[in-house]
C-alpha positions as protocol buffer text, in pm:
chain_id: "A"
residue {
  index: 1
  type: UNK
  ca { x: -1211 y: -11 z: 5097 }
}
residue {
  index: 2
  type: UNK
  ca { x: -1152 y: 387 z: 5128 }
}
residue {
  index: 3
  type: UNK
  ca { x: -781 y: 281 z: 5122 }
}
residue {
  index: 4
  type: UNK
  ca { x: -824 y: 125 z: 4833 }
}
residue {
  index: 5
  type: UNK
  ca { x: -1012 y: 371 z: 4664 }
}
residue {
  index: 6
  type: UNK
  ca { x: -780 y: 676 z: 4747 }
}
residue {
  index: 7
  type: UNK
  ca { x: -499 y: 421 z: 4627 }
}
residue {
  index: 8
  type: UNK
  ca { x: -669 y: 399 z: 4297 }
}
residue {
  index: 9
  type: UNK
  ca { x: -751 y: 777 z: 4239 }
}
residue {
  index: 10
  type: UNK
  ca { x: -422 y: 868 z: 4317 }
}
residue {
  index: 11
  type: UNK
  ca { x: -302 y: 644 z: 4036 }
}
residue {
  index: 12
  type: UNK
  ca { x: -539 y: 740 z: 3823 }
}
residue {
  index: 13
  type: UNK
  ca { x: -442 y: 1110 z: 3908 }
}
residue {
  index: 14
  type: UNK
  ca { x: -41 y: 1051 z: 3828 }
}
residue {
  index: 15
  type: UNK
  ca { x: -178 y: 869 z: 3480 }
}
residue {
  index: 16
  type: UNK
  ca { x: -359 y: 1191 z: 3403 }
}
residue {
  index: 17
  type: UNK
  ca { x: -89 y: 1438 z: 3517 }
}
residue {
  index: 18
  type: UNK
  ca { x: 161 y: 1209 z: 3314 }
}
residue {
  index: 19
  type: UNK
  ca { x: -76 y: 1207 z: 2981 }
}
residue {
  index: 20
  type: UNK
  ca { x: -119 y: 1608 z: 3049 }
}
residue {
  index: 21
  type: UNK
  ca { x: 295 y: 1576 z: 3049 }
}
residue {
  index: 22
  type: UNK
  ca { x: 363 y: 1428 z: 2756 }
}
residue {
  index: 23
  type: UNK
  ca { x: 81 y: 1587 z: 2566 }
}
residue {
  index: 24
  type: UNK
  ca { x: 265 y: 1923 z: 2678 }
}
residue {
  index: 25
  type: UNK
  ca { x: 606 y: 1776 z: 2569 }
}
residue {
  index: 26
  type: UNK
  ca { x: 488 y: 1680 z: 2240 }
}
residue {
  index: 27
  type: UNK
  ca { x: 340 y: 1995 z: 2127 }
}
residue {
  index: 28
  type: UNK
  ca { x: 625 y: 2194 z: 2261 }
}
residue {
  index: 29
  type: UNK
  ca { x: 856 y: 1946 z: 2039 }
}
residue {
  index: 30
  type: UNK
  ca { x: 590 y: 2034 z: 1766 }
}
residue {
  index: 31
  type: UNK
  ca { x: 611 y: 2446 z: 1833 }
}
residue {
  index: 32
  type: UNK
  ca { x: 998 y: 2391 z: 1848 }
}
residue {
  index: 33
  type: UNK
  ca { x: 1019 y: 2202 z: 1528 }
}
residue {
  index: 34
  type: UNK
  ca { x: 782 y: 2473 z: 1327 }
}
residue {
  index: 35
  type: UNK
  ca { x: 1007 y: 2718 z: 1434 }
}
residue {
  index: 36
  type: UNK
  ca { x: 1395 y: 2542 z: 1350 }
}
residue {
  index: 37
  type: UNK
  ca { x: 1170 y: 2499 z: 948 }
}
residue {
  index: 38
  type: UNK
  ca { x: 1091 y: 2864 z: 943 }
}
residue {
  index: 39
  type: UNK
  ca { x: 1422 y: 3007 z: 1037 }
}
residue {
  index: 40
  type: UNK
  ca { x: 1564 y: 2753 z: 779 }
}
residue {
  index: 41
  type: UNK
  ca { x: 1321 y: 2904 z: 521 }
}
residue {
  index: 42
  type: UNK
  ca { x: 1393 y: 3278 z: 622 }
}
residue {
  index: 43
  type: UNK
  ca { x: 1824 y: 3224 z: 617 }
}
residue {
  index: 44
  type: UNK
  ca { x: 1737 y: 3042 z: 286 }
}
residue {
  index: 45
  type: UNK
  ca { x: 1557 y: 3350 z: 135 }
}
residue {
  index: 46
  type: UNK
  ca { x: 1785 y: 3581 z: 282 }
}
residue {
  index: 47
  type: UNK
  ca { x: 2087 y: 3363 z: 99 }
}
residue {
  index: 48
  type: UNK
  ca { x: 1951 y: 3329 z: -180 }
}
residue {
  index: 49
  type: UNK
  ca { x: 1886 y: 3712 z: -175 }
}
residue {
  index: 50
  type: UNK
  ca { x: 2243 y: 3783 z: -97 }
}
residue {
  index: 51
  type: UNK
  ca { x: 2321 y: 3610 z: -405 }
}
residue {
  index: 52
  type: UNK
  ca { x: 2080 y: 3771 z: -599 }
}
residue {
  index: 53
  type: UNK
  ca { x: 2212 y: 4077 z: -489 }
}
residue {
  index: 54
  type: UNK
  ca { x: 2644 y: 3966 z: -556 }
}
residue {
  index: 55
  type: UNK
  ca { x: 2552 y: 3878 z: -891 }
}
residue {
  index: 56
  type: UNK
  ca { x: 2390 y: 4213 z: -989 }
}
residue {
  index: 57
  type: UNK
  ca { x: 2681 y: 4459 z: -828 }
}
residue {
  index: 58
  type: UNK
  ca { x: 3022 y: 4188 z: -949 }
}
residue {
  index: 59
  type: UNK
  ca { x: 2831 y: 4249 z: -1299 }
}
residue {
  index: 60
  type: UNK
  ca { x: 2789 y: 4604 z: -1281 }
}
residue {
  index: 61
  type: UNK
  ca { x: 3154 y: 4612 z: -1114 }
}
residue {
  index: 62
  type: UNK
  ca { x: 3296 y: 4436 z: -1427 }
}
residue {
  index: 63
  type: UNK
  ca { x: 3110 y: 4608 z: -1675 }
}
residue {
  index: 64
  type: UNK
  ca { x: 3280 y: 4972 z: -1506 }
}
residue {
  index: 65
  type: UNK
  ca { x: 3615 y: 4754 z: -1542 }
}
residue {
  index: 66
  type: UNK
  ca { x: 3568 y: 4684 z: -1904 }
}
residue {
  index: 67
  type: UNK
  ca { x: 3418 y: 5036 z: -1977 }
}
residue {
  index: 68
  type: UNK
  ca { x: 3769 y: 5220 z: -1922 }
}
């Protein structure tokens, strides 16, 4: 019977060590994920920025060019 019982803790401890596993796994994936969104968010912003930025100095560039 001990043989038994050792048999079933261990399997019961490689069910647990695999749930702790994938639990681990998914909130990494989760972490991960969170992180690819914000550094979309942040290029976006700094694009859109950069735009922002183009459009002022090309119209102050060609307001210079039509001032001479």
């Amino acid at each position: 019977m001990t043989n038994q019982n050792n048999k079933e803790n261990q399997q019961n401890n490689n069910s647990i060590a695999d749930s702790l596993k994938n639990t681990a796994g998914s909130a990494f994936e989760t972490v991960h994920n969170a992180l690819e969104t914000t550094e979309n968010v942040a290029m976006k912003a700094v694009d859109a920025t950069s735009n922002a930025i183009n459009s002022v100095t090309d119209g102050n560039n060609n307001d210079r060019d039509h001032q001479e």
